[in-house]
C-alpha positions in Angstrom: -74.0 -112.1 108.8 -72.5 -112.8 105.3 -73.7 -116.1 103.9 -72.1 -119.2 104.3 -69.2 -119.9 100.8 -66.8 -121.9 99.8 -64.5 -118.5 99.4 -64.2 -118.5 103.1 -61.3 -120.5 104.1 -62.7 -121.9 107.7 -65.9 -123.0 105.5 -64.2 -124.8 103.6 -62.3 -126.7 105.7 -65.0 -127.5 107.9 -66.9 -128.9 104.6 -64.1 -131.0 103.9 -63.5 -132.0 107.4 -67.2 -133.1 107.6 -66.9 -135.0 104.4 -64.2 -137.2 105.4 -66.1 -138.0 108.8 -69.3 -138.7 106.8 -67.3 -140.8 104.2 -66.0 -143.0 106.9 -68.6 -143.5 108.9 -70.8 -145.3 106.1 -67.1 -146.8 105.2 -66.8 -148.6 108.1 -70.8 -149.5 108.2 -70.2 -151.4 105.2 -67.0 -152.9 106.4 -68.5 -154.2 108.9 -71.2 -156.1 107.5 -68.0 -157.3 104.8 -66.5 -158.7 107.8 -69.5 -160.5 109.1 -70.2 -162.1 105.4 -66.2 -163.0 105.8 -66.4 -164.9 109.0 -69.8 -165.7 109.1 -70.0 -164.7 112.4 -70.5 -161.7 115.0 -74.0 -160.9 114.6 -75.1 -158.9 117.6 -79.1 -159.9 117.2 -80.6 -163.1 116.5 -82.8 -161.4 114.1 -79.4 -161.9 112.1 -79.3 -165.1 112.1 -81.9 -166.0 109.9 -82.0 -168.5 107.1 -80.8 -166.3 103.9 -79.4 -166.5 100.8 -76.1 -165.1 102.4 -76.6 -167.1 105.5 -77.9 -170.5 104.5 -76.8 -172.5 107.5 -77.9 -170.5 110.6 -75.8 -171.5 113.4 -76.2 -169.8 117.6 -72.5 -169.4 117.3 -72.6 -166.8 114.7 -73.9 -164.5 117.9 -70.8 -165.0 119.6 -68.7 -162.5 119.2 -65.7 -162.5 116.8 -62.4 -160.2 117.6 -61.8 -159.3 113.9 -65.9 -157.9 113.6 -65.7 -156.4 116.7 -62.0 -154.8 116.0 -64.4 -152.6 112.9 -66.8 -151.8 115.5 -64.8 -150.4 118.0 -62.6 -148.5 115.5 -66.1 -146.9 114.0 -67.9 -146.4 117.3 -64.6 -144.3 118.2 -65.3 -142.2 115.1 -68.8 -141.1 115.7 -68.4 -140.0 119.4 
Protein backbone atom coordinates (compact mmCIF):
# COMPACT_ATOMS: atom_id res chain seq x y z
CA UNK A 1 0.00 0.00 0.00
CA UNK A 2 1.66 3.31 -0.92
CA UNK A 3 1.77 5.75 1.97
CA UNK A 4 -0.69 8.13 2.74
CA UNK A 5 0.34 12.13 0.83
CA UNK A 6 -0.85 15.12 0.19
CA UNK A 7 -0.06 14.39 -3.82
CA UNK A 8 -3.00 12.04 -3.79
CA UNK A 9 -5.99 13.99 -4.67
CA UNK A 10 -8.77 11.97 -2.49
CA UNK A 11 -6.20 12.57 0.54
CA UNK A 12 -6.30 15.66 0.29
CA UNK A 13 -9.63 16.37 0.14
CA UNK A 14 -10.50 14.23 2.89
CA UNK A 15 -7.74 16.23 5.01
CA UNK A 16 -9.43 19.33 4.25
CA UNK A 17 -12.84 17.90 4.61
CA UNK A 18 -11.82 16.74 8.15
CA UNK A 19 -10.39 20.15 8.87
CA UNK A 20 -13.42 22.11 8.30
CA UNK A 21 -15.57 19.53 10.52
CA UNK A 22 -12.90 19.74 13.25
CA UNK A 23 -12.74 23.66 12.87
CA UNK A 24 -16.43 23.84 13.55
CA UNK A 25 -17.00 21.65 15.95
CA UNK A 26 -14.74 23.57 18.55
CA UNK A 27 -16.34 26.80 16.68
CA UNK A 28 -19.57 26.19 17.77
CA UNK A 29 -18.30 24.88 21.42
CA UNK A 30 -17.15 28.18 21.99
CA UNK A 31 -20.15 29.84 20.59
CA UNK A 32 -21.96 28.34 22.77
CA UNK A 33 -20.63 29.13 25.89
CA UNK A 34 -20.50 33.13 24.06
CA UNK A 35 -24.12 32.76 23.97
CA UNK A 36 -24.60 31.62 27.55
CA UNK A 37 -22.24 34.64 28.90
CA UNK A 38 -24.75 36.80 26.38
CA UNK A 39 -27.91 35.80 27.99
CA UNK A 40 -26.89 34.62 31.11
CA UNK A 41 -28.87 31.84 30.79
CA UNK A 42 -29.24 28.16 29.44
CA UNK A 43 -27.01 26.29 31.60
CA UNK A 44 -27.81 22.64 31.37
CA UNK A 45 -26.21 21.71 35.01
CA UNK A 46 -26.53 23.38 38.18
CA UNK A 47 -22.86 22.87 38.63
CA UNK A 48 -23.11 25.99 36.22
CA UNK A 49 -24.60 28.01 38.23
CA UNK A 50 -22.17 28.78 40.57
CA UNK A 51 -21.14 32.03 42.12
CA UNK A 52 -18.23 33.26 39.59
CA UNK A 53 -16.53 36.10 38.43
CA UNK A 54 -18.62 35.66 35.09
CA UNK A 55 -21.67 34.72 37.00
CA UNK A 56 -21.90 36.86 40.11
CA UNK A 57 -25.66 36.65 40.75
CA UNK A 58 -26.60 32.90 40.41
CA UNK A 59 -30.15 32.76 39.68
CA UNK A 60 -32.37 28.75 39.14
CA UNK A 61 -33.60 30.42 36.07
CA UNK A 62 -30.40 30.50 34.27
CA UNK A 63 -31.23 26.42 34.02
CA UNK A 64 -34.10 27.08 32.11
CA UNK A 65 -33.64 26.71 28.87
CA UNK A 66 -33.15 29.66 26.43
CA UNK A 67 -34.11 29.20 22.45
CA UNK A 68 -31.14 31.35 21.18
CA UNK A 69 -28.50 28.75 23.43
CA UNK A 70 -30.26 25.93 22.53
CA UNK A 71 -30.67 27.14 18.57
CA UNK A 72 -26.11 26.68 18.79
CA UNK A 73 -26.70 23.39 20.36
CA UNK A 74 -28.84 21.89 17.99
CA UNK A 75 -27.05 23.34 14.93
CA UNK A 76 -23.59 21.71 16.60
CA UNK A 77 -25.08 18.36 17.80
CA UNK A 78 -26.31 18.07 13.99
CA UNK A 79 -22.61 18.46 13.02
CA UNK A 80 -21.03 15.80 15.04
CA UNK A 81 -23.50 12.91 14.19
Amino acid sequence: MDKLSLQDPLFTTYVIAATLMILKAVTMSWLTVVRMMQVKGGFRSPEDMRKTPLNPVPNPKQLEPDERVERIRRAHSSSSS
